[in-house]
Gaussian input, Z-matrix of N, CA and C with variables (Angstrom, degrees):
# hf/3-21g

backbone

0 1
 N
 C     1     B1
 C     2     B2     1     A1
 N     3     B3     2     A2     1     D1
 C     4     B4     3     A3     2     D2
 C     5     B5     4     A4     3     D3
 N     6     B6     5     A5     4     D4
 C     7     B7     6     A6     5     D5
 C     8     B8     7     A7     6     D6
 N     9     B9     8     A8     7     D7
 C    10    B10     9     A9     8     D8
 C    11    B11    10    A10     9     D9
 N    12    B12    11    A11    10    D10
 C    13    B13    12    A12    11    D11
 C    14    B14    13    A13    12    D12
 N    15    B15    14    A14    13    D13
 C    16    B16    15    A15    14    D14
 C    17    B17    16    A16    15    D15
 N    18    B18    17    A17    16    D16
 C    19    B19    18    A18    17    D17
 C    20    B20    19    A19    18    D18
 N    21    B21    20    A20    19    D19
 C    22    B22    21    A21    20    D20
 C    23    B23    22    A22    21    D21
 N    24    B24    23    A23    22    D22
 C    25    B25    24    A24    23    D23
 C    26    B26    25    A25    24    D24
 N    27    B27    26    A26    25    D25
 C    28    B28    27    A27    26    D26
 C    29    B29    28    A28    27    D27
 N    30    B30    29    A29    28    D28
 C    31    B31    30    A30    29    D29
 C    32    B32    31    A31    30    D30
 N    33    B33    32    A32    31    D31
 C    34    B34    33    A33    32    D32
 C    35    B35    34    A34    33    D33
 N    36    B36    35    A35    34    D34
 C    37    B37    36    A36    35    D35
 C    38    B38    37    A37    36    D36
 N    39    B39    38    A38    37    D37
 C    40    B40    39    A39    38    D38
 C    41    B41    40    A40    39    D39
 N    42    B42    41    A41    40    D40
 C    43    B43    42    A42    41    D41
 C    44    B44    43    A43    42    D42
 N    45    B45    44    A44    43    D43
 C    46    B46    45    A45    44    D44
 C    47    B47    46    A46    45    D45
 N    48    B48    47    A47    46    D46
 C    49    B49    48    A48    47    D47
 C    50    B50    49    A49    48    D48
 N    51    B51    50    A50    49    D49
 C    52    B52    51    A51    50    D50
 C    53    B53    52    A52    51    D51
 N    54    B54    53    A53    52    D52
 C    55    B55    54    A54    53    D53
 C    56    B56    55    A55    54    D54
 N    57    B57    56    A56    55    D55
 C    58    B58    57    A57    56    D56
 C    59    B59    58    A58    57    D57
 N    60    B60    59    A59    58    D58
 C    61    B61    60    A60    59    D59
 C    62    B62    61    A61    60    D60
 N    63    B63    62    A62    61    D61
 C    64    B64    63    A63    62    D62
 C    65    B65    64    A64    63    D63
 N    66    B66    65    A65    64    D64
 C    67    B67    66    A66    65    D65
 C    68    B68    67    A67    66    D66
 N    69    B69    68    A68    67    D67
 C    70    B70    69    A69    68    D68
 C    71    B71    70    A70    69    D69
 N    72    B72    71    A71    70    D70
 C    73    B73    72    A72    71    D71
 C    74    B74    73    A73    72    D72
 N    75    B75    74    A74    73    D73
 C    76    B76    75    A75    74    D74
 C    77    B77    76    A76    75    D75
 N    78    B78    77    A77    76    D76
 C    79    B79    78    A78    77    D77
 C    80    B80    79    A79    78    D78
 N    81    B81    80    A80    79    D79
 C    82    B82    81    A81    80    D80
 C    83    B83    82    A82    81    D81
 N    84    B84    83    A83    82    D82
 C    85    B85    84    A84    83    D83
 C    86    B86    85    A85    84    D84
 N    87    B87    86    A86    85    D85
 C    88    B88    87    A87    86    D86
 C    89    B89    88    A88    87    D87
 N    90    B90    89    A89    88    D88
 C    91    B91    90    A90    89    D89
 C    92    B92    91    A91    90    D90
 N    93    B93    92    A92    91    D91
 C    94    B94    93    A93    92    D92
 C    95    B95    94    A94    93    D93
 N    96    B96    95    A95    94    D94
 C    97    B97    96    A96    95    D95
 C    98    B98    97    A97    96    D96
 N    99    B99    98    A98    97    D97
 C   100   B100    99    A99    98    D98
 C   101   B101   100   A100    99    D99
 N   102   B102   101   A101   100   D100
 C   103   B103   102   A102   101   D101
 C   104   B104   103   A103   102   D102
 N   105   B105   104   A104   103   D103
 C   106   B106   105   A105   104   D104
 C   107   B107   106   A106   105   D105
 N   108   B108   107   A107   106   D106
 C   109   B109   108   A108   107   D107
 C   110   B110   109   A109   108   D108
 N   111   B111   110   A110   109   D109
 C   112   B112   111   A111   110   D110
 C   113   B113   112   A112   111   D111
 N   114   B114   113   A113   112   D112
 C   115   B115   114   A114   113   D113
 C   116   B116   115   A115   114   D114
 N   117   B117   116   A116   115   D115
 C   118   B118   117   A117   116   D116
 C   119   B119   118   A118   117   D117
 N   120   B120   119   A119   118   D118
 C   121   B121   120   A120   119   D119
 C   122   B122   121   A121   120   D120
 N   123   B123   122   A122   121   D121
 C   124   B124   123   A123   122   D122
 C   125   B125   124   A124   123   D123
 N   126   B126   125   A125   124   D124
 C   127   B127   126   A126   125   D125
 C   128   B128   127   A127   126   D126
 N   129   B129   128   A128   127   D127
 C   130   B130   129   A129   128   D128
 C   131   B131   130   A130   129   D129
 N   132   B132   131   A131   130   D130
 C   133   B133   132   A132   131   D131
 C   134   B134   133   A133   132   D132
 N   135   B135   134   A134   133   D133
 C   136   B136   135   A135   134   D134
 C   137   B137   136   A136   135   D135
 N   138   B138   137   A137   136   D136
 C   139   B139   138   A138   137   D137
 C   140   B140   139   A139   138   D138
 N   141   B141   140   A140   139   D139
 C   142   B142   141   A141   140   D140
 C   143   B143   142   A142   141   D141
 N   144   B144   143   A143   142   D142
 C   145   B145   144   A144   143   D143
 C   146   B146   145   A145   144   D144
 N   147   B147   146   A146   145   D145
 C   148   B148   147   A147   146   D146
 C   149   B149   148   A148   147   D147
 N   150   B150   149   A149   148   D148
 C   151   B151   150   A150   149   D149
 C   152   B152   151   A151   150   D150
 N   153   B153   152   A152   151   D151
 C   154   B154   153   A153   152   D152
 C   155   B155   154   A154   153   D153
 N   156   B156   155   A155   154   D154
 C   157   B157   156   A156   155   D155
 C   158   B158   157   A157   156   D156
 N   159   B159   158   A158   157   D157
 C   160   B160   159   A159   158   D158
 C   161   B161   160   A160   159   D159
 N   162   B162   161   A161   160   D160
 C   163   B163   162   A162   161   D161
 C   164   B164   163   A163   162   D162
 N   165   B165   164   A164   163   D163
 C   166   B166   165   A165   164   D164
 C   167   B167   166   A166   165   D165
 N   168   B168   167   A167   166   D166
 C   169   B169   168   A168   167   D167
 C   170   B170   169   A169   168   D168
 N   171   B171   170   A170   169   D169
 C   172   B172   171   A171   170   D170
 C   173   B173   172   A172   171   D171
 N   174   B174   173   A173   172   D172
 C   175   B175   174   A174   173   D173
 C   176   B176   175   A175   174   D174
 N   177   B177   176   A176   175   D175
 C   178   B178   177   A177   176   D176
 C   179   B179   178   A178   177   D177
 N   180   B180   179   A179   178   D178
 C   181   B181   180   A180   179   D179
 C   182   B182   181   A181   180   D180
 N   183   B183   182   A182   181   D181
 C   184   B184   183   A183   182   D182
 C   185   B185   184   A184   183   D183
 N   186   B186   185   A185   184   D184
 C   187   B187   186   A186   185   D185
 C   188   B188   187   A187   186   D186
 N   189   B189   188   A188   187   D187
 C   190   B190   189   A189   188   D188
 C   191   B191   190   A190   189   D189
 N   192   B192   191   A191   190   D190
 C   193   B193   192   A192   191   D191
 C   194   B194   193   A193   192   D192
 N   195   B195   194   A194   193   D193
 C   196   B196   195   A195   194   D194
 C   197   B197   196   A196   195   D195
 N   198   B198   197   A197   196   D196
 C   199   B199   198   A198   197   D197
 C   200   B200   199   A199   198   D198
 N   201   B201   200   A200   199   D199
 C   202   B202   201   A201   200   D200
 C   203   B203   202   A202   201   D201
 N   204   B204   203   A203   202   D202
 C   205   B205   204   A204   203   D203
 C   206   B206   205   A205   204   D204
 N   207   B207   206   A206   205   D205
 C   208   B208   207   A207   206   D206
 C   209   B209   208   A208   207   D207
 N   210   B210   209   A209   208   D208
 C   211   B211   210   A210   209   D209
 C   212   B212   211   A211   210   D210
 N   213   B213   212   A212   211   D211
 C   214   B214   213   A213   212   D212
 C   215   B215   214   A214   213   D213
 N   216   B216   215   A215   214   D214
 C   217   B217   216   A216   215   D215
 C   218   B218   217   A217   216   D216
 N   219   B219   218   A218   217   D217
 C   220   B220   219   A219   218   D218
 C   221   B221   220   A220   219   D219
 N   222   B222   221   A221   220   D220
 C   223   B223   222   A222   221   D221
 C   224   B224   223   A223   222   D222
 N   225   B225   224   A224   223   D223
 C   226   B226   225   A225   224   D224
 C   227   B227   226   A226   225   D225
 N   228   B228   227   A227   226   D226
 C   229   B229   228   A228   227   D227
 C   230   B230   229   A229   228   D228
 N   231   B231   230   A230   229   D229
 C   232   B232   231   A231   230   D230
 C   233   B233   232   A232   231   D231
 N   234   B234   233   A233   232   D232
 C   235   B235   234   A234   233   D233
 C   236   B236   235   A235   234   D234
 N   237   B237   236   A236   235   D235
 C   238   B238   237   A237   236   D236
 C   239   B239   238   A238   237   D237
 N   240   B240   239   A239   238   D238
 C   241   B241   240   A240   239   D239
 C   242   B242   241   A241   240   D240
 N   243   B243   242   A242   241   D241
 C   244   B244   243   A243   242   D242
 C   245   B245   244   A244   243   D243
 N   246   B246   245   A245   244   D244
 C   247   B247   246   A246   245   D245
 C   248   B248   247   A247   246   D246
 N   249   B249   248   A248   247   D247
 C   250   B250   249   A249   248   D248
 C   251   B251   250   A250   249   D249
 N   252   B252   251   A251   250   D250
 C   253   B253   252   A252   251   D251
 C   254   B254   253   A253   252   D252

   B1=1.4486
   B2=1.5241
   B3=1.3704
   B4=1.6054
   B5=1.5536
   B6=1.7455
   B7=1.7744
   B8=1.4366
   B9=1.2373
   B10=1.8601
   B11=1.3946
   B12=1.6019
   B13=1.1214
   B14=1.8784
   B15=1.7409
   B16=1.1456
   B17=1.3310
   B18=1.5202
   B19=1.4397
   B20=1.9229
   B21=1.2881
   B22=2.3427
   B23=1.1846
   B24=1.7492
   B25=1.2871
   B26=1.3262
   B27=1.3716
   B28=1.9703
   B29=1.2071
   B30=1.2999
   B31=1.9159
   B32=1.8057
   B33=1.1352
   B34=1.5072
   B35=1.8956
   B36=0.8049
   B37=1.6049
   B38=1.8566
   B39=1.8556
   B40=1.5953
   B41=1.6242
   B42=1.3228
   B43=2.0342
   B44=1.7203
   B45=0.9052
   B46=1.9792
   B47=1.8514
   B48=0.9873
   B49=1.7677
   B50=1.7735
   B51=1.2835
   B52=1.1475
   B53=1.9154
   B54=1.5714
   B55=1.4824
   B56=1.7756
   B57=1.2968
   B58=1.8540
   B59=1.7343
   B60=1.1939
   B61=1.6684
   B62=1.3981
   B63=1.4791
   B64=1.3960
   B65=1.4644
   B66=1.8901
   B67=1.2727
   B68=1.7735
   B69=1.0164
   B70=1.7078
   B71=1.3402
   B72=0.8188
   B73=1.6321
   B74=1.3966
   B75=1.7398
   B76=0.8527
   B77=1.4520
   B78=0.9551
   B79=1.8976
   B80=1.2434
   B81=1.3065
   B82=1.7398
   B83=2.0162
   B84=1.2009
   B85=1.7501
   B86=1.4773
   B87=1.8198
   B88=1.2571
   B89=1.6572
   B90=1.2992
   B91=1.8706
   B92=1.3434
   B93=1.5496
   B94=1.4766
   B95=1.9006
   B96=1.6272
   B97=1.7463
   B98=0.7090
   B99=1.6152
   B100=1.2247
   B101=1.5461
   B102=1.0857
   B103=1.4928
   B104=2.0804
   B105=1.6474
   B106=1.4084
   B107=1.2950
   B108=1.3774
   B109=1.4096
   B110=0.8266
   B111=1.4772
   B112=1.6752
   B113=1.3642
   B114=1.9474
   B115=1.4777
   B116=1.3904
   B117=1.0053
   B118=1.5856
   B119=1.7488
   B120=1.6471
   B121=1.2350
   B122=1.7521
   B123=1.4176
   B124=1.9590
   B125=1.6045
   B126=1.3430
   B127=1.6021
   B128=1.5228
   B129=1.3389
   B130=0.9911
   B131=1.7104
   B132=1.4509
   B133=1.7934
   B134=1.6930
   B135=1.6475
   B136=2.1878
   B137=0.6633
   B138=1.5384
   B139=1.0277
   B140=1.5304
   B141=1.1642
   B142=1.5404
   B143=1.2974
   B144=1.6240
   B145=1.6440
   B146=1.2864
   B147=1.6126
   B148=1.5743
   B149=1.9141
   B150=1.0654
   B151=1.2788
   B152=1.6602
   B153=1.6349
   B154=1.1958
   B155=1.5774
   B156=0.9930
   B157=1.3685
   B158=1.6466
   B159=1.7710
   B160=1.3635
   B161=1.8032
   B162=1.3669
   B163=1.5600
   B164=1.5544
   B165=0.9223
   B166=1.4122
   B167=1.7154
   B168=1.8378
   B169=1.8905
   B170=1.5594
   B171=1.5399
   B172=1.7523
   B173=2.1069
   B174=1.6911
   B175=1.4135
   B176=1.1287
   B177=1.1042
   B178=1.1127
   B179=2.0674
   B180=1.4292
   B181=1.1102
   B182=2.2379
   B183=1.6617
   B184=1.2582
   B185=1.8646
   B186=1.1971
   B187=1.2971
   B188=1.5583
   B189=1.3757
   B190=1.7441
   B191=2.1373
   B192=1.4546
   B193=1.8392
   B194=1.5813
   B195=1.4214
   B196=1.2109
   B197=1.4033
   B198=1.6353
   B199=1.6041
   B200=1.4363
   B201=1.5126
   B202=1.2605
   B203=1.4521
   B204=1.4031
   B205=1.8100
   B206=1.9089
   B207=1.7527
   B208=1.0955
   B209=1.4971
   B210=1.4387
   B211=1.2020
   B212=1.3974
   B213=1.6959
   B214=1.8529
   B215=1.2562
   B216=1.5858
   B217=1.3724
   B218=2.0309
   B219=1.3989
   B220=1.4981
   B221=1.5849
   B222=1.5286
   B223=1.6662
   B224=1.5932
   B225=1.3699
   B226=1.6146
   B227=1.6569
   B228=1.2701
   B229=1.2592
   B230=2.3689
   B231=0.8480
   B232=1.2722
   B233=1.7446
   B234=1.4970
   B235=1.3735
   B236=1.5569
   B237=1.1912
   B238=1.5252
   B239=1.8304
   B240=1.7250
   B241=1.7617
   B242=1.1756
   B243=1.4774
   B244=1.5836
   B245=1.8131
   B246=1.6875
   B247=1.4161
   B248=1.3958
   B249=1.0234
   B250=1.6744
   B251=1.8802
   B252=1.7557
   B253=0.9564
   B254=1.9864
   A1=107.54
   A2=111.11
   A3=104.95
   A4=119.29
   A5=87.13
   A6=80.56
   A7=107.54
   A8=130.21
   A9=121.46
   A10=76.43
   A11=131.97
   A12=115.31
   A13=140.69
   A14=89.02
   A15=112.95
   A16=132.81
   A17=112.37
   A18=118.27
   A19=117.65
   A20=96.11
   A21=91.65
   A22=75.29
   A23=147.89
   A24=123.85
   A25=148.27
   A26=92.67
   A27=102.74
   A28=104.81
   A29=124.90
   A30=113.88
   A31=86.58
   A32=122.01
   A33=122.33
   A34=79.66
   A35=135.67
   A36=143.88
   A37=98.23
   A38=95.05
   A39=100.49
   A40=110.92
   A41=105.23
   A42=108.95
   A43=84.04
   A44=115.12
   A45=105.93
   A46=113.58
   A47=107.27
   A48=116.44
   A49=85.43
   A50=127.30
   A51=151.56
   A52=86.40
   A53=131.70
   A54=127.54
   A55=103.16
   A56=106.97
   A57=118.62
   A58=84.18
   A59=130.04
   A60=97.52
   A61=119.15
   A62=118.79
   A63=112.08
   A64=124.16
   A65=93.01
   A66=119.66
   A67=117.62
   A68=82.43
   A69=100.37
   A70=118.89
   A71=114.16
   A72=140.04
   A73=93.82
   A74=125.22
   A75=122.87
   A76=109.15
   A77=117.93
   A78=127.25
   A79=95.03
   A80=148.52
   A81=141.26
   A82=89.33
   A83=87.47
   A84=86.15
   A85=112.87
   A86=125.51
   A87=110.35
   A88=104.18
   A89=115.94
   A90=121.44
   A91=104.29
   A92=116.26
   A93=125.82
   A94=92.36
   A95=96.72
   A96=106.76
   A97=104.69
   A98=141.22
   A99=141.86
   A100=118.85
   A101=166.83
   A102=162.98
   A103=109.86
   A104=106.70
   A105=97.15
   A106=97.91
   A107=135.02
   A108=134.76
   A109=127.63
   A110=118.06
   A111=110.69
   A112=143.16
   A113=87.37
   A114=96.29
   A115=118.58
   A116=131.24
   A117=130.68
   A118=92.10
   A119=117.81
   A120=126.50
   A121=92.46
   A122=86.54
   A123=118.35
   A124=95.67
   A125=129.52
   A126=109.97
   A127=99.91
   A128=134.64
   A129=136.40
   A130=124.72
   A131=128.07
   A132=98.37
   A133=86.47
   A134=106.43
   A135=116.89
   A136=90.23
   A137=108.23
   A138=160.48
   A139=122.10
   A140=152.90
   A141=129.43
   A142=108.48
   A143=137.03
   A144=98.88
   A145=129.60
   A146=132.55
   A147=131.82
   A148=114.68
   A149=115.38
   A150=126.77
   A151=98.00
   A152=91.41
   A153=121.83
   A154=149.61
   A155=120.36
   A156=117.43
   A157=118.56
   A158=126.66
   A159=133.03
   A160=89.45
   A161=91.60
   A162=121.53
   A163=112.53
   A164=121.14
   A165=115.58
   A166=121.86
   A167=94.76
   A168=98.41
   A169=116.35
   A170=113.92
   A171=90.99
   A172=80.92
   A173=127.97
   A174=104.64
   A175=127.40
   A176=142.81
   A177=134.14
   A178=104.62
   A179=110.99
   A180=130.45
   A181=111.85
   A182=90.71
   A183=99.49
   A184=121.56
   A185=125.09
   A186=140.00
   A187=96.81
   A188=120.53
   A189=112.79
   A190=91.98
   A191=89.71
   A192=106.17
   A193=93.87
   A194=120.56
   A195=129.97
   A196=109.81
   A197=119.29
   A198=137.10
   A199=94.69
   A200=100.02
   A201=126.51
   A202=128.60
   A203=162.28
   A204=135.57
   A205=61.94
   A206=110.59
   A207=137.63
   A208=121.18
   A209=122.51
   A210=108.54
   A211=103.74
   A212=116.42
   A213=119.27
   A214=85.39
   A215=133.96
   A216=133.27
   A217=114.47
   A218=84.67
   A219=100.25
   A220=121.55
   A221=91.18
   A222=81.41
   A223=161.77
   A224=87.26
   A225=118.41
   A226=93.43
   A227=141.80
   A228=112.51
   A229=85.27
   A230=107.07
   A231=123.83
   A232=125.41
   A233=132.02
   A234=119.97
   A235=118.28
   A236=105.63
   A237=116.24
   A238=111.65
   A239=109.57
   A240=120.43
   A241=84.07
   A242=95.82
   A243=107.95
   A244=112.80
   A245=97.00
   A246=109.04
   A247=104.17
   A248=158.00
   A249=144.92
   A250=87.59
   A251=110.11
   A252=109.99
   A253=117.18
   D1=126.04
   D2=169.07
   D3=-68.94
   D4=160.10
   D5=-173.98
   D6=-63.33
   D7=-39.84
   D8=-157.45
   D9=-56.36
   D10=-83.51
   D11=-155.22
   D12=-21.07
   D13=-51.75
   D14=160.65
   D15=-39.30
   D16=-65.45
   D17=157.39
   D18=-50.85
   D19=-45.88
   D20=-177.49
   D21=-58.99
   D22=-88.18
   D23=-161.37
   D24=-12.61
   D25=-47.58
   D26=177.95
   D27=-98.08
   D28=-6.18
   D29=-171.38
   D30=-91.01
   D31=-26.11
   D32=-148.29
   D33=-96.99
   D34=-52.04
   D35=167.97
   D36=-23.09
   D37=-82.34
   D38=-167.55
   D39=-50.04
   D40=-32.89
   D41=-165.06
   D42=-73.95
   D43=-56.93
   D44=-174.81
   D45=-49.15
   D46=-36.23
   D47=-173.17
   D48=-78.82
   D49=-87.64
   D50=-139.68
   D51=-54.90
   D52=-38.15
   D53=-169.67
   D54=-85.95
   D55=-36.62
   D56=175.26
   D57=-64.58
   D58=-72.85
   D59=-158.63
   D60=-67.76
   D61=-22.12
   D62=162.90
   D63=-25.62
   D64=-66.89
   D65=-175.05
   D66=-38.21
   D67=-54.69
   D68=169.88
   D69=-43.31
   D70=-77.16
   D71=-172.83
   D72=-44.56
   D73=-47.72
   D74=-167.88
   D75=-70.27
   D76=-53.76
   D77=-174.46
   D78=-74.43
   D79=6.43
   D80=-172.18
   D81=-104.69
   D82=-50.96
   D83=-172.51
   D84=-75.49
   D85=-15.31
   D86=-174.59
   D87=-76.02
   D88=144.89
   D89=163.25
   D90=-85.05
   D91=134.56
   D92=-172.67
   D93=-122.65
   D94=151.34
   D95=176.99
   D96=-134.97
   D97=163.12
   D98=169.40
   D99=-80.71
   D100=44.43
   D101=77.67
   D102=98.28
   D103=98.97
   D104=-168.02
   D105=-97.29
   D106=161.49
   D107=173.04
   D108=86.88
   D109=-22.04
   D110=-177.30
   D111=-134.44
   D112=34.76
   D113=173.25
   D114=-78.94
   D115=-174.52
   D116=-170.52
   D117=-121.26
   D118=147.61
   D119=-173.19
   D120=-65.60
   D121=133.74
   D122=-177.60
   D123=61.40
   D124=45.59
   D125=159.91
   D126=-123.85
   D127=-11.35
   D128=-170.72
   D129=-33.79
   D130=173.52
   D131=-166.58
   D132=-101.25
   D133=-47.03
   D134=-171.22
   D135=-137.29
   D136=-165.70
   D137=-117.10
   D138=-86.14
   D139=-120.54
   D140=171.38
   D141=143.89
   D142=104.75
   D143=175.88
   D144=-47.40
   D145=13.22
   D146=167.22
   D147=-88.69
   D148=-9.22
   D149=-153.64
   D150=-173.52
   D151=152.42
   D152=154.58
   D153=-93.55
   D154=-4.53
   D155=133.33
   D156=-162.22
   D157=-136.60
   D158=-160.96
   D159=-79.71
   D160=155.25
   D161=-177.29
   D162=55.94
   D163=51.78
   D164=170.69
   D165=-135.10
   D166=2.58
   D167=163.05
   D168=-34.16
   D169=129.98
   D170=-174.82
   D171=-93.86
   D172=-20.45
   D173=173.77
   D174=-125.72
   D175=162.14
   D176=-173.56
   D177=-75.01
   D178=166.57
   D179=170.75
   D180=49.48
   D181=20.40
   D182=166.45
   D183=-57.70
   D184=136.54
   D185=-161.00
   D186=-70.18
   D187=-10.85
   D188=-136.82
   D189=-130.48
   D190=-30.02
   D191=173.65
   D192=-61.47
   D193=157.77
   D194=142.81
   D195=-156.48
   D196=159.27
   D197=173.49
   D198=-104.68
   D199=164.92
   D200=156.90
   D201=-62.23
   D202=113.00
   D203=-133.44
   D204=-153.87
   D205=170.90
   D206=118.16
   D207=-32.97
   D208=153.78
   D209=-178.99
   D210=-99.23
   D211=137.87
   D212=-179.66
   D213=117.74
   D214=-45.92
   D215=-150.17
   D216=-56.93
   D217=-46.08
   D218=-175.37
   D219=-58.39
   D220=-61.61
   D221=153.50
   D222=-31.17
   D223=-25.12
   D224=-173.89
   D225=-99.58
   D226=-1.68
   D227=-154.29
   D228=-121.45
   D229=155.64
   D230=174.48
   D231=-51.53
   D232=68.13
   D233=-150.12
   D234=102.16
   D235=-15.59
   D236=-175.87
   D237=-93.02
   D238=112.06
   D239=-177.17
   D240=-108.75
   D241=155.96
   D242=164.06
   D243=-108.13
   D244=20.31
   D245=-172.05
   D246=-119.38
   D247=-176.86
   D248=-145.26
   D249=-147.59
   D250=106.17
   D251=-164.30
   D252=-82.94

């Protein structure tokens, strides 16, 4: 193997490791909530006492559907509890 090769090898190595732990770090520190009201019919994330799990809202802006939001997010949005209405 030539060296340039060698070297694009390991630089392309560290930038792949070094963006995956970013990644991490990033989704480790965000807070996630569960979001009532404002999935759209079939976008829902689970489960529901109507159903058994994601995509099966039969309407949209059901009280009982919820997504996954940031946490604070839900609040801010129009129809959107973070309490299961």
């Amino acid at each position: 193997m030539s060296s340039k090769k060698a070297l694009s090898l390991a630089i392309a190595a560290a930038l792949t490791a070094n963006l995956s732990t970013a990644t991490i770090t990033i989704h480790a520190a965000t807070k996630s909530e569960k979001c009532y009201g404002v999935a759209k019919a079939g976008k829902n994330d689970c489960a529901t006492p109507h159903h058994a799990c994601a995509g099966q809202a039969k309407t949209s802006g059901d009280k009982k559907e919820w997504i996954m939001m940031p946490k604070g997010l839900c609040d801010k949005i129009i129809g959107g509890m973070a309490k299961s209405g």
